[in-house]
N, C-alpha and C positions, 0 to 999 in steps of 0.2 A: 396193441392199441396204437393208432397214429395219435400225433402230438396235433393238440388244438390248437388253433392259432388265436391270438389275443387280438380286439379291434387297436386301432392305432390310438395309441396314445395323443390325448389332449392338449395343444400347447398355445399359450399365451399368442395373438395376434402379437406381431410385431409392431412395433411404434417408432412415430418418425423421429424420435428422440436419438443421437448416435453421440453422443456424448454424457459425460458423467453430471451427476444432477450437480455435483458443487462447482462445476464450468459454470453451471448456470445461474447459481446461487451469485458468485462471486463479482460479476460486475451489476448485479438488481441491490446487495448488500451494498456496496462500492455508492450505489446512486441514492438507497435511502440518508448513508453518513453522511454524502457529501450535503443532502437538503440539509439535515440535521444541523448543520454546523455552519449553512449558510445566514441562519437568524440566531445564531450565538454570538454576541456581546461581551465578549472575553481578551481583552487585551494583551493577555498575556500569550494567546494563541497568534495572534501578527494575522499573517497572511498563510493560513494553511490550506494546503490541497490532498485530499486523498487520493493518492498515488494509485493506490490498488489494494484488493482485500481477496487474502486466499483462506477457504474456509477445510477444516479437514476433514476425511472422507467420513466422520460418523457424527460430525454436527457437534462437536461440543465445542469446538475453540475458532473463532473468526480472525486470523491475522489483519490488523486495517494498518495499512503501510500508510505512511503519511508525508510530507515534507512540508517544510515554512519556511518561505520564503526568508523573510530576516533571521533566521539560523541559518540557510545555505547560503546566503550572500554575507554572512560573518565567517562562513566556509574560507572567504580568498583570503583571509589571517590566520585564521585556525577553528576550529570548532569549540564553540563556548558551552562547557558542561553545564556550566549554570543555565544557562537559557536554553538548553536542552532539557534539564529536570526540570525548568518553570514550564514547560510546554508539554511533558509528562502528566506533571501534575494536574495540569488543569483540566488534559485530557482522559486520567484516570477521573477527575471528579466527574465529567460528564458521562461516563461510563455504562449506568445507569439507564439514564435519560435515553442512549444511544439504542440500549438491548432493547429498551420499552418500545423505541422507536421501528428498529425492525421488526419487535414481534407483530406488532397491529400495522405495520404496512406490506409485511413477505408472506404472514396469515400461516408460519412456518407450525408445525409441531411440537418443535423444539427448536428454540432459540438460543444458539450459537454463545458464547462468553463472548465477549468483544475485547481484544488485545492488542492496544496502539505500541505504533513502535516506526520509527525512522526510516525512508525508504533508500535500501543501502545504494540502491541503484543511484540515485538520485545524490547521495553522500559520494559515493567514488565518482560520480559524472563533476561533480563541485572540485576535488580534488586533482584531477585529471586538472579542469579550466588551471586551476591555480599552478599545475605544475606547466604547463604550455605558457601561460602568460609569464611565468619566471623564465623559462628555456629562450621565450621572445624576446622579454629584456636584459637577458644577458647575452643574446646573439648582439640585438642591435646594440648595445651597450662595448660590447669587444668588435662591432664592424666603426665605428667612431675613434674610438680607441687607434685601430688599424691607419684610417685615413688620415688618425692626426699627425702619427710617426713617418707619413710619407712626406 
């Protein structure tokens, strides 16, 4: 007996999507916090910006990188724990408010945990300034030095 041939196998049309859906979660997440936090009354947050928000690939945990402003310009002394866990804090309390917030604006399945935390990018860019501004003043500081022994 010859072998039957089987009709071709059925396969999903292709879609113009060529990237991962949490590419595309990640900056639509990134723009509902940043609204969220635009009409929050929170002193203890200063001047915050979301840096960026990386979500992982099975939706349960949303990284939201953050940075504030009067914490990184406290940077060019030293980084102050305390007003780093007041800014924690306040931003674990809205925690909440935040998930509720992208569930009824991303219209998601499953809404993501929401996990604030430091943008380190943004901590070693402050640190970097602080070390160049020392290496500045103590250049110019030993070329004076120099001139005065002439």
């Amino acid at each position: 007996m010859g072998k039957r041939s089987r009709p071709p196998r059925r396969t999903r049309p292709a879609t113009q999507r060529h990237y991962q859906r949490t590419a595309r979660l990640n900056p639509l997440i990134q723009e509902i916090v940043a609204e969220y936090f635009e009409d929050v009354e929170d002193d203890r947050l200063g001047l915050l910006t979301i840096t960026g928000v990386e979500v992982d690939a099975d939706l349960n945990v949303a990284q939201v990188f953050v940075s504030n402003l009067d914490a990184d310009m406290a940077a060019e002394t030293d980084f102050d724990d305390q007003r780093d866990q007041d800014v924690l804090e306040a931003l674990e309390e809205h925690q909440r408010e935040v998930r509720l917030a992208v569930a009824r604006s991303a219209r998601l399945r499953k809404t993501p945990n929401i996990v604030f935390g430091f943008d380190p990018a943004v901590r070693a860019g402050a640190k970097m300034d602080q070390l160049l501004s020392e290496i500045q003043r103590s250049d110019s500081g030993s070329a004076t030095d120099v001139g005065e022994e002439e």
